[in-house]
C-alpha positions as CSV (number, residue, x, y, z in Angstrom):
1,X,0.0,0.0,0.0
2,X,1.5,3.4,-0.7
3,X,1.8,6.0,1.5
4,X,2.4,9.4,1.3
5,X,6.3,9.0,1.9
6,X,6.1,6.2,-0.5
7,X,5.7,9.2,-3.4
8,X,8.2,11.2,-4.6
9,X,8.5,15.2,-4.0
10,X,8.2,16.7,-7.8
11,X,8.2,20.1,-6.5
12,X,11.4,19.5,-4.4
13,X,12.9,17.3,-7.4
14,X,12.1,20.4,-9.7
15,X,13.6,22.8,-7.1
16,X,16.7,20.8,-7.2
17,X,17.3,19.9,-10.6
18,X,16.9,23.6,-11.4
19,X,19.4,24.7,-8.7
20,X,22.1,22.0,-10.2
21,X,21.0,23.5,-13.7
22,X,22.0,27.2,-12.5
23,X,25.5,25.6,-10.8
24,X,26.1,23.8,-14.3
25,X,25.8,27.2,-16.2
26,X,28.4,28.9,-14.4
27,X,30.5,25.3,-14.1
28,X,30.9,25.2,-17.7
29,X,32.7,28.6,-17.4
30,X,34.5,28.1,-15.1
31,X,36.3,25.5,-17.0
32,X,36.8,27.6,-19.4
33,X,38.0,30.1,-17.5
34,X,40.9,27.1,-16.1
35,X,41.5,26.3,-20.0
36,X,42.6,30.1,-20.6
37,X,44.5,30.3,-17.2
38,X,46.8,27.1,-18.5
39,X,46.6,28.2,-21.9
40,X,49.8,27.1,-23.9
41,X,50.3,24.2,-21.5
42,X,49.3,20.3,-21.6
43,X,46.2,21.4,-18.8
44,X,44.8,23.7,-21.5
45,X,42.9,20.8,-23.2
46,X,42.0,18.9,-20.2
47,X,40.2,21.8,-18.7
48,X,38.6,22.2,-22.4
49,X,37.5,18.9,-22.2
50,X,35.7,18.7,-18.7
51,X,33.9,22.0,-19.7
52,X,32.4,20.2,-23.1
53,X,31.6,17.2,-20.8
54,X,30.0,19.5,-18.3
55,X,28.1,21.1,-21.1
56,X,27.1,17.9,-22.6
57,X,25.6,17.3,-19.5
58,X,24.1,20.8,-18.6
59,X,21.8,19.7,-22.6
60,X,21.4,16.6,-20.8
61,X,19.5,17.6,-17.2
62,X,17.3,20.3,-19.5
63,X,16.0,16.9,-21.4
64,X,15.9,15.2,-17.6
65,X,13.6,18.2,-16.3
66,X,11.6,18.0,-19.7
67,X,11.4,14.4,-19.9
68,X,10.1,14.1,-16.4
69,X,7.8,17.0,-17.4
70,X,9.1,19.3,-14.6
71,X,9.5,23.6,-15.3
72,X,12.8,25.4,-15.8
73,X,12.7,28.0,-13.3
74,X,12.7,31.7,-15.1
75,X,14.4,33.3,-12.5
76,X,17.1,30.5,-12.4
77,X,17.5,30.4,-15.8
78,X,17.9,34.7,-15.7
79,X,20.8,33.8,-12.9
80,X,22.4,31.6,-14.7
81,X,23.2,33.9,-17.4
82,X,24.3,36.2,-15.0
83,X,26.4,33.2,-13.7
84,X,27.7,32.5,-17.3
85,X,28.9,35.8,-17.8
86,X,30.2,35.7,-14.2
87,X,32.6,33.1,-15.2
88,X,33.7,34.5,-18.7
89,X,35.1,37.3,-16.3
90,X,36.9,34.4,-14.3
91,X,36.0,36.3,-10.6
92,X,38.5,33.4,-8.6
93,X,41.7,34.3,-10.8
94,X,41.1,36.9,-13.0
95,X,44.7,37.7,-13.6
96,X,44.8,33.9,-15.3
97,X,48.1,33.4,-13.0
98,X,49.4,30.0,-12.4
99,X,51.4,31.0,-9.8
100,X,49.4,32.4,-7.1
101,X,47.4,31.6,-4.3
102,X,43.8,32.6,-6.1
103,X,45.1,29.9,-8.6
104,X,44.9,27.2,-5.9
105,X,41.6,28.6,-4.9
106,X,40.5,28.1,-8.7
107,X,41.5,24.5,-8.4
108,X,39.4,24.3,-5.2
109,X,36.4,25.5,-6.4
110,X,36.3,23.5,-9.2
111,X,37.2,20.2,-7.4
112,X,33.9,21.7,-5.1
113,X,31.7,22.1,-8.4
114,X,32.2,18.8,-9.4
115,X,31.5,17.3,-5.8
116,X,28.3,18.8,-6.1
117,X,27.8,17.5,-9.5
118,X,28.7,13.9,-8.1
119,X,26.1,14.0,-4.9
120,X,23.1,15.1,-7.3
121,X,23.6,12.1,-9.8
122,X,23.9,9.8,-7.0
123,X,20.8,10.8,-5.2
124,X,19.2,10.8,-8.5
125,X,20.5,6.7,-9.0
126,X,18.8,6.1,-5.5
127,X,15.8,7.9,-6.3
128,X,15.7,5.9,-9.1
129,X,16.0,2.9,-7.5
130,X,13.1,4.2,-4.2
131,X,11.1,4.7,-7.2
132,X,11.8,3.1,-10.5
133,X,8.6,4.0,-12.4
134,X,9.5,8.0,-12.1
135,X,11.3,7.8,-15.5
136,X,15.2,8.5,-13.9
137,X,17.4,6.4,-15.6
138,X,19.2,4.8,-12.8
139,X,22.0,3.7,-14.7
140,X,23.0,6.6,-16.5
141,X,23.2,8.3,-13.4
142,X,25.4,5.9,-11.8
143,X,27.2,6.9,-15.3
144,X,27.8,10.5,-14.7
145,X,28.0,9.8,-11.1
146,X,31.6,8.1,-12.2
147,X,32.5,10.3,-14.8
148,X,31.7,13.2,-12.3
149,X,34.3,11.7,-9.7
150,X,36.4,10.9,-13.2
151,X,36.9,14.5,-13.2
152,X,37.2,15.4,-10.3
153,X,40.4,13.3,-9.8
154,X,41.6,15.0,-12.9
155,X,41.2,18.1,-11.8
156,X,43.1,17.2,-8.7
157,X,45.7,15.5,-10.3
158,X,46.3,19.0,-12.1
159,X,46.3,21.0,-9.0
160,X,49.0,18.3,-7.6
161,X,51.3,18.4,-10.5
162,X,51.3,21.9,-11.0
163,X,51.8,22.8,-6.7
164,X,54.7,23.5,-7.1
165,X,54.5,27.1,-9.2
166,X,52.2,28.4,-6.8
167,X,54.1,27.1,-3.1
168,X,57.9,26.3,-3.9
169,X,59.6,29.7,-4.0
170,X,61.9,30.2,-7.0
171,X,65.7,29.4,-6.3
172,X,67.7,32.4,-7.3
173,X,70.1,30.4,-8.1
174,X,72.4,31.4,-4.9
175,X,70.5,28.6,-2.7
176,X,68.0,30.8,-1.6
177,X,64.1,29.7,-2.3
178,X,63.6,26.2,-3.3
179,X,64.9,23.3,-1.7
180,X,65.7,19.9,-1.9
């Protein structure tokens, strides 16, 4: 027999989606925004890359919220353009250093963004699962769960490798700054 907690919360799945929608807008540049920091360098195309997957799946939560016959919010979808340009001005490291602290907090926030990105498409595989006949592919959002944690790891990789031209002061070649 179902119950009242046995059916699921369209409005609060709406709200949701929608707010994961507006972070997705401004994710995508943001990862722009890392492509031209490292432009010139072997990062350029990975951060090029995670911004078209993050894109790719921006198209694909509109068809989620459609499919499931939910509403786009207006005033979300007004914010994220706001958020969009936002990021084309790159507001964490708008001097597109690699070599300073704000750099670091770039890396940071787009480890953040994608955590985020992770936790929604794993509540969406266990809502899918609570209740299969509400039309969320299950699988698929195991899928992006994974390829949400994929780049993650990338991203931190990155920060890792590249540390060292933000903390490791310069030697001046007297043995003064970097050590061994």
């Amino acid at each position: 027999m179902d119950t009242p907690h046995d059916d699921l919360n369209r409005d609060e799945l709406q709200d949701y989606l929608n707010h994961h929608l507006l972070g997705s807008k401004s994710g995508v540049r943001l990862f722009q925004a890392a492509a031209s920091t490292w432009n010139g360098t072997e990062y350029e195309q990975e951060f090029l890359e995670i911004s078209r997957q993050v894109s790719e799946e921006q198209d694909e939560l509109q068809q989620l919220i459609d499919r499931l016959d939910l509403r786009q919010s207006v005033v979300e979808n007004a914010m994220g353009l706001a958020a969009e340009a936002a990021g084309r001005l790159n507001p964490v490291n708008f001097t597109r250093s690699k070599s300073e602290g704000m750099t670091q907090v770039e890396m940071d926030i787009l480890q953040s963004a994608l955590q985020g990105k992770a936790g929604m498409y794993a509540v969406l595989a266990k809502l899918a699962e609570r209740f299969p006949h509400a039309g969320l592919d299950g699988q698929r959002m195991s899928d992006l769960y994974q390829q949400a944690q994929d780049q993650q790891a990338r991203v931190r990789r990155i920060s890792d490798e590249t540390m060292d031209t933000r903390f490791v002061a310069p030697d001046d070649g007297q043995g003064n700054g970097a050590s061994t």
